[in-house]
Backbone as XML, in Angstrom:
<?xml version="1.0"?>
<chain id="A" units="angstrom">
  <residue number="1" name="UNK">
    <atom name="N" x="-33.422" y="-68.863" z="13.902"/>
    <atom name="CA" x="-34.028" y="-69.313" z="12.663"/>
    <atom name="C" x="-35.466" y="-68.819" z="12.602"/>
  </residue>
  <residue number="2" name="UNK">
    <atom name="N" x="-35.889" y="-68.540" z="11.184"/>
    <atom name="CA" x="-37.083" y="-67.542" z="11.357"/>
    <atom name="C" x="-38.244" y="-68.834" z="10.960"/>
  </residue>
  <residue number="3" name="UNK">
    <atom name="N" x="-39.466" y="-68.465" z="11.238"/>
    <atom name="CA" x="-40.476" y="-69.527" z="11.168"/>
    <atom name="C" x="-40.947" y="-69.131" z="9.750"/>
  </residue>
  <residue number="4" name="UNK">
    <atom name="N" x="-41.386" y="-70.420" z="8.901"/>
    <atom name="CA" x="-41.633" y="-70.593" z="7.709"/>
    <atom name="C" x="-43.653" y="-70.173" z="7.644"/>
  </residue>
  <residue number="5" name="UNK">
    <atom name="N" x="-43.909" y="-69.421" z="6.991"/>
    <atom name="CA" x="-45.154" y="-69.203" z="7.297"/>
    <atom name="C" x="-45.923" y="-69.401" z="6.166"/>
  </residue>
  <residue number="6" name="UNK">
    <atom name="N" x="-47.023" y="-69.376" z="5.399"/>
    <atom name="CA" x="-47.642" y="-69.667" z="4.454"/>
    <atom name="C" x="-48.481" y="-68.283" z="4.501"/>
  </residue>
  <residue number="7" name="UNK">
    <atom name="N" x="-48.850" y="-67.649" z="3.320"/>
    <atom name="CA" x="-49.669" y="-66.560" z="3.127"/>
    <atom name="C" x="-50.095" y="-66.657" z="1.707"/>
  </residue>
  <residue number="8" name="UNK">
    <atom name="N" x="-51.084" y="-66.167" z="0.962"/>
    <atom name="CA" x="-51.914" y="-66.167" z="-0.255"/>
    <atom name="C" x="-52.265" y="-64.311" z="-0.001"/>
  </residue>
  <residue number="9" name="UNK">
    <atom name="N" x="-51.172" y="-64.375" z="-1.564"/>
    <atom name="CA" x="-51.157" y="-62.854" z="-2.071"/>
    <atom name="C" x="-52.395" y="-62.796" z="-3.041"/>
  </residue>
  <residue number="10" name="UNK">
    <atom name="N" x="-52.926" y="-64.169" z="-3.474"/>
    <atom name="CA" x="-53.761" y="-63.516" z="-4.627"/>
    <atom name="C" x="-54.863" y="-64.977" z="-4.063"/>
  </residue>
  <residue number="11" name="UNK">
    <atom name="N" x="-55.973" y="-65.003" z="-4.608"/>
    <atom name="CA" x="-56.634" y="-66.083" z="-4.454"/>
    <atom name="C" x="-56.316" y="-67.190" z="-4.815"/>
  </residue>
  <residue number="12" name="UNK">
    <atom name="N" x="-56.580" y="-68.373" z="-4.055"/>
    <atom name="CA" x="-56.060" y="-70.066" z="-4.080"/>
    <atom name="C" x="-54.890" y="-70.378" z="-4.465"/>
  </residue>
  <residue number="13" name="UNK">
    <atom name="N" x="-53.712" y="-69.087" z="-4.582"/>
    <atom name="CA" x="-52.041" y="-69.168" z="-4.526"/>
    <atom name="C" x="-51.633" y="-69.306" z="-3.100"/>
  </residue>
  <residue number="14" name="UNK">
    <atom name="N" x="-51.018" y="-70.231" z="-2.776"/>
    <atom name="CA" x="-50.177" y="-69.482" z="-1.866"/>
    <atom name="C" x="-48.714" y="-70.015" z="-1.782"/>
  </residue>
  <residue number="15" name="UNK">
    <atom name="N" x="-48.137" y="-69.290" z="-0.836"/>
    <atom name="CA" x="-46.412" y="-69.363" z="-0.738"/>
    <atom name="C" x="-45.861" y="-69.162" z="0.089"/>
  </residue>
  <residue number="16" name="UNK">
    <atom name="N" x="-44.556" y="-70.014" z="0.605"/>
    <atom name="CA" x="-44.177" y="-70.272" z="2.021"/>
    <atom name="C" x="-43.422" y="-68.908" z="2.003"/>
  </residue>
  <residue number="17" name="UNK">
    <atom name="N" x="-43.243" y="-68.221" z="2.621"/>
    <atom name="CA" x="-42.369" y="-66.640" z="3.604"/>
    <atom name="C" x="-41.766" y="-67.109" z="4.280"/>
  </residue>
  <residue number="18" name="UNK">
    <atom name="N" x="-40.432" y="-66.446" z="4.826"/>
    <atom name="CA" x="-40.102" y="-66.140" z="6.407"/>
    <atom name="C" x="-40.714" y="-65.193" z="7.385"/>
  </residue>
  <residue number="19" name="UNK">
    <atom name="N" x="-40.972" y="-65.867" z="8.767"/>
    <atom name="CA" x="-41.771" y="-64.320" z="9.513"/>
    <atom name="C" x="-40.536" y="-63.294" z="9.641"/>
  </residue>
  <residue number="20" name="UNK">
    <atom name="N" x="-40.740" y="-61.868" z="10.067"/>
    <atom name="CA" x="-39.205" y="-61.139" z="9.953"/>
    <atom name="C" x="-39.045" y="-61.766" z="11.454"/>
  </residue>
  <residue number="21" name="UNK">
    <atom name="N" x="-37.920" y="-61.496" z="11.381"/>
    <atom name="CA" x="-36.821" y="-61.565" z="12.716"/>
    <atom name="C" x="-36.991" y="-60.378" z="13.662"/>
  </residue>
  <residue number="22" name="UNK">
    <atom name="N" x="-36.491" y="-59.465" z="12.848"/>
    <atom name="CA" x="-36.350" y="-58.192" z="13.203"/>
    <atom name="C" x="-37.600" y="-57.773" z="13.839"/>
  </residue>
  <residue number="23" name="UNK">
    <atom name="N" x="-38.959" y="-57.868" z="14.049"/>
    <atom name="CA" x="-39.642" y="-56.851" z="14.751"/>
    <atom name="C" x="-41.040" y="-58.054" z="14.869"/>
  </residue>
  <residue number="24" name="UNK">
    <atom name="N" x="-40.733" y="-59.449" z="14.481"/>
    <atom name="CA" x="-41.240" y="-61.354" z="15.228"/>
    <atom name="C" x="-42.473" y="-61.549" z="14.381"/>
  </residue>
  <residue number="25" name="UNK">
    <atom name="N" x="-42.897" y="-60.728" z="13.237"/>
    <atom name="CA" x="-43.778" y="-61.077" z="12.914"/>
    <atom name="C" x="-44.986" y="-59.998" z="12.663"/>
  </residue>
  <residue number="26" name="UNK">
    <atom name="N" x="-44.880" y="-59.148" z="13.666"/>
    <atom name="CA" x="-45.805" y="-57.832" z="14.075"/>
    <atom name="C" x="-46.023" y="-57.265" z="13.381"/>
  </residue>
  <residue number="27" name="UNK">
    <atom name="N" x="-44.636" y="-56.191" z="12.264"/>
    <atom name="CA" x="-44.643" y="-55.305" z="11.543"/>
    <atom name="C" x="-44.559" y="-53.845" z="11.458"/>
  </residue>
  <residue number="28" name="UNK">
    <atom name="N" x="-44.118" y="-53.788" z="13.257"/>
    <atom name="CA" x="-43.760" y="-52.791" z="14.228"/>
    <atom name="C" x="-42.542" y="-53.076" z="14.896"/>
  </residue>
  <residue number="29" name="UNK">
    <atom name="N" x="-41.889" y="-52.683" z="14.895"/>
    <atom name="CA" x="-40.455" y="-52.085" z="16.014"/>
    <atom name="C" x="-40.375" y="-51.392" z="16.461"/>
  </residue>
  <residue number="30" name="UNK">
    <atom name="N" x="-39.330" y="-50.555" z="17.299"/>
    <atom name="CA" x="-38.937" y="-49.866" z="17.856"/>
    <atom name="C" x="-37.747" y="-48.821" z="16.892"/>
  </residue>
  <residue number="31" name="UNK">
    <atom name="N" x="-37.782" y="-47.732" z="16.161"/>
    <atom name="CA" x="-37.083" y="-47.355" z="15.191"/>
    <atom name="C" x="-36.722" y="-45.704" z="15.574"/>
  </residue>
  <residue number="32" name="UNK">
    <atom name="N" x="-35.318" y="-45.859" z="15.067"/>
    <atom name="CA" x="-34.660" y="-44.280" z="15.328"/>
    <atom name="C" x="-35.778" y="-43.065" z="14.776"/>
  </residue>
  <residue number="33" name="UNK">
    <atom name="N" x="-35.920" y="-42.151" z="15.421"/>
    <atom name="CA" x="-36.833" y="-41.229" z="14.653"/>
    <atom name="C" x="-35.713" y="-39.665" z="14.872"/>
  </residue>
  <residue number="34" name="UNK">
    <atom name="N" x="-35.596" y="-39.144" z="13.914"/>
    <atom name="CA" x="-34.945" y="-37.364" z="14.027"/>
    <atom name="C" x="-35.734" y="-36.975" z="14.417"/>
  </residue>
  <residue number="35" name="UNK">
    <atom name="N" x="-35.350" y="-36.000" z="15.404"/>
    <atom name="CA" x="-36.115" y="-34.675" z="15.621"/>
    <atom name="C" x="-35.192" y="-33.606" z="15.682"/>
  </residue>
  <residue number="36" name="UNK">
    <atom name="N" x="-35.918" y="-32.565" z="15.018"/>
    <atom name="CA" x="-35.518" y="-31.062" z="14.901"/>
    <atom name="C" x="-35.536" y="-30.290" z="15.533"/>
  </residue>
  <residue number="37" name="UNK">
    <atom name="N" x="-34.074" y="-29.906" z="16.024"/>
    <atom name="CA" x="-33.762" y="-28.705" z="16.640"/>
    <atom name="C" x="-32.920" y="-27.674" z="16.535"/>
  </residue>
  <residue number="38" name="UNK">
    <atom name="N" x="-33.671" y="-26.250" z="15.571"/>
    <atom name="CA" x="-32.622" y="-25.778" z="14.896"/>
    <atom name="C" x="-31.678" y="-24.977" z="15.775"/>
  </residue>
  <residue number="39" name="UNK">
    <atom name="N" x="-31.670" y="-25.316" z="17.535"/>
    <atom name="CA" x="-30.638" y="-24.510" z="18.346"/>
    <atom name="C" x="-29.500" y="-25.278" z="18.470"/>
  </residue>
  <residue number="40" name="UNK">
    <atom name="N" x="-29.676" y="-26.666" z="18.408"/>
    <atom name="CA" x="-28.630" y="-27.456" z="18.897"/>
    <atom name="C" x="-28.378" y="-28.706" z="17.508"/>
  </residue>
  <residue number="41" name="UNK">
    <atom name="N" x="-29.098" y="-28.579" z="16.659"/>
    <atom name="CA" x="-28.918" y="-29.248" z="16.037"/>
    <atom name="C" x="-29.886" y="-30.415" z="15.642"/>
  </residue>
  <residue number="42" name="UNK">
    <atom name="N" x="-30.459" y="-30.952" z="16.142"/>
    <atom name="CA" x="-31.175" y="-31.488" z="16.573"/>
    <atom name="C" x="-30.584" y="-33.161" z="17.222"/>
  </residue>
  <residue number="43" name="UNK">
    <atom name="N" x="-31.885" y="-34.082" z="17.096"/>
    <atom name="CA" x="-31.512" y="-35.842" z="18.427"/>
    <atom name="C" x="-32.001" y="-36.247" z="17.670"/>
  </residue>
  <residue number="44" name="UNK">
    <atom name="N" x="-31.525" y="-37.787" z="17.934"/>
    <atom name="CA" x="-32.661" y="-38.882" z="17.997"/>
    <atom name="C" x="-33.036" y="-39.775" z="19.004"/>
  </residue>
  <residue number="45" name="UNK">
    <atom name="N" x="-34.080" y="-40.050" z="18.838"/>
    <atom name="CA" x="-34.792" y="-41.027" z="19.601"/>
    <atom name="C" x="-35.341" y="-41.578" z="18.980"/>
  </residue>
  <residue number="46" name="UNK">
    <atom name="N" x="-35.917" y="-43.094" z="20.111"/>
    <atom name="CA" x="-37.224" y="-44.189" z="19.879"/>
    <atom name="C" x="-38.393" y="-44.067" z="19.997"/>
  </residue>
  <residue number="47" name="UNK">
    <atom name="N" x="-39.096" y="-44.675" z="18.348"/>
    <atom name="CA" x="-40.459" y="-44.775" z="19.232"/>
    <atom name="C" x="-40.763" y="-45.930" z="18.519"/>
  </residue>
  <residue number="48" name="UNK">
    <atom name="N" x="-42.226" y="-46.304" z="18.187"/>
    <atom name="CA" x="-42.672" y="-47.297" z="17.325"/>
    <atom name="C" x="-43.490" y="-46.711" z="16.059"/>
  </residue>
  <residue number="49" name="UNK">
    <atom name="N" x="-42.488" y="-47.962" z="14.873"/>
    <atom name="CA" x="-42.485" y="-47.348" z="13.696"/>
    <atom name="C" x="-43.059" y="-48.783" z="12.759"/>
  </residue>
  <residue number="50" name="UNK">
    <atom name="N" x="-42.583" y="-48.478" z="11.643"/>
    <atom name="CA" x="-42.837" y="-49.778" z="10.442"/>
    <atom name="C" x="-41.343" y="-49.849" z="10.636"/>
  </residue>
  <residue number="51" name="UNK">
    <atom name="N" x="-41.599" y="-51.509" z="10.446"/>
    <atom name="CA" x="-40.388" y="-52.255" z="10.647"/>
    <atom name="C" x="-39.518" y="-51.851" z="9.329"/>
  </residue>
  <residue number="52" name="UNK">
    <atom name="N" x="-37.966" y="-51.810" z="9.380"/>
    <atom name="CA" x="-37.642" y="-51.220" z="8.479"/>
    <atom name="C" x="-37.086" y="-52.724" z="7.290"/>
  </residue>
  <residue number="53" name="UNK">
    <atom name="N" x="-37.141" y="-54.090" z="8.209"/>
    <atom name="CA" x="-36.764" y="-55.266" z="7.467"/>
    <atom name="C" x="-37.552" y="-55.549" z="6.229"/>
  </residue>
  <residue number="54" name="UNK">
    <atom name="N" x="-39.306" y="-55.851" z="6.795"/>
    <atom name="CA" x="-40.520" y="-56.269" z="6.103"/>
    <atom name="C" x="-41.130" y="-54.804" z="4.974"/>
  </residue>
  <residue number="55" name="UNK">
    <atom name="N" x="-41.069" y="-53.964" z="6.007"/>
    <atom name="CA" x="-41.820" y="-52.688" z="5.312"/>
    <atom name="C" x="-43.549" y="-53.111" z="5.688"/>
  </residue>
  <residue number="56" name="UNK">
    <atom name="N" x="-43.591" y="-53.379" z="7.520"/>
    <atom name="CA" x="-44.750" y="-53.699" z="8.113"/>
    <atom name="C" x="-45.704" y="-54.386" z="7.797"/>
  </residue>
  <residue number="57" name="UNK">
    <atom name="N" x="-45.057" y="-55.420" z="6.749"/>
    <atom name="CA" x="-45.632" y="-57.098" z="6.043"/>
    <atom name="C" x="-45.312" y="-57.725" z="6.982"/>
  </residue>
  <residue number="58" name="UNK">
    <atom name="N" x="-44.436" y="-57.796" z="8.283"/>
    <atom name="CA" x="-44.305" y="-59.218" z="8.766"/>
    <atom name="C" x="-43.702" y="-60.512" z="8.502"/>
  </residue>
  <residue number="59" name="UNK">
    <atom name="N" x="-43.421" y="-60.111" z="7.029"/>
    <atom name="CA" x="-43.113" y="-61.881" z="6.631"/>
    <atom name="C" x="-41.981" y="-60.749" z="5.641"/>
  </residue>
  <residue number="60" name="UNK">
    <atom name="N" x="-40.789" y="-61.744" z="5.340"/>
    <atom name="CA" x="-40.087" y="-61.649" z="3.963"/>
    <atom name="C" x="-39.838" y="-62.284" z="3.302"/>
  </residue>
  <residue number="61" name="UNK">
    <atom name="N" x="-39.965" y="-62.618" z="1.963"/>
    <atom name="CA" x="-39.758" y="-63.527" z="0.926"/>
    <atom name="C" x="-38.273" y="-64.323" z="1.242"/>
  </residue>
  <residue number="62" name="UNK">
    <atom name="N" x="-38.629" y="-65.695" z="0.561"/>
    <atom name="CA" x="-37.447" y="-66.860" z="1.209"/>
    <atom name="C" x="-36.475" y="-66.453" z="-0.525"/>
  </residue>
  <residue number="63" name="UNK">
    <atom name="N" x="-35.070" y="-66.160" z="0.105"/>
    <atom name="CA" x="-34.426" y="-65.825" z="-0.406"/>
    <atom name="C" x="-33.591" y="-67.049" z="-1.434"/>
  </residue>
  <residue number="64" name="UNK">
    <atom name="N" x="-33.233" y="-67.253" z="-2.594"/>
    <atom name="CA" x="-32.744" y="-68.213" z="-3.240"/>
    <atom name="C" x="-32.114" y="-69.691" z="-2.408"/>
  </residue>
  <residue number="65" name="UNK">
    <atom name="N" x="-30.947" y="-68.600" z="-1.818"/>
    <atom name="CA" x="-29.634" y="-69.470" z="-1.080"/>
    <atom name="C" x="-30.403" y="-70.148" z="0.216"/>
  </residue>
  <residue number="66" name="UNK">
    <atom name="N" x="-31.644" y="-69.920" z="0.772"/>
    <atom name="CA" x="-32.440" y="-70.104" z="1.997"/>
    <atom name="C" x="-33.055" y="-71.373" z="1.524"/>
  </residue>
  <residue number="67" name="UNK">
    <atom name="N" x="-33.737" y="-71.113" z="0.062"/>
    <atom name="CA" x="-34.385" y="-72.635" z="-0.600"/>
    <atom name="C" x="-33.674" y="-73.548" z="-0.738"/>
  </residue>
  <residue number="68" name="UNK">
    <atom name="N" x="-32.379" y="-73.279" z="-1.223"/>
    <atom name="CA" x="-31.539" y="-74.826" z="-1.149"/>
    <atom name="C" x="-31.388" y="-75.813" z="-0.299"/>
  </residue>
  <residue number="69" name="UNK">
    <atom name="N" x="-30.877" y="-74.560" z="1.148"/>
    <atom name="CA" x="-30.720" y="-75.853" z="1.815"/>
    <atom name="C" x="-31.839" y="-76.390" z="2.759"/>
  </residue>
</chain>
């Protein structure tokens, strides 16, 4: 279960979020990256990227079905 967080997008608004799951809050993960190799085709590998859940906000908006219950 993700922690309910409070943030202010604009002055003296603010609004409860979820922190992401996916990469705890940070806004960094660990994410597939291509690399090019036009002999073999090329790979992938890891490195650290923007989280691909948040889009390296950290938090994601509480979704309808999440407010109900």
């Amino acid at each position: 279960m993700a922690a309910i967080i409070r943030i202010s997008r604009f002055p003296g608004i603010w609004e409860d979020v979820l922190e992401c799951e996916h990469c705890e809050g940070q806004g960094e993960c660990e994410v597939e990256v291509a690399v090019p190799d036009y002999m073999n085709g090329g790979y992938l590998t890891t490195a650290t990227g923007e989280c691909p859940v948040c889009y390296g906000r950290g938090w994601v908006d509480i979704e309808d079905e999440d407010a109900e219950e």
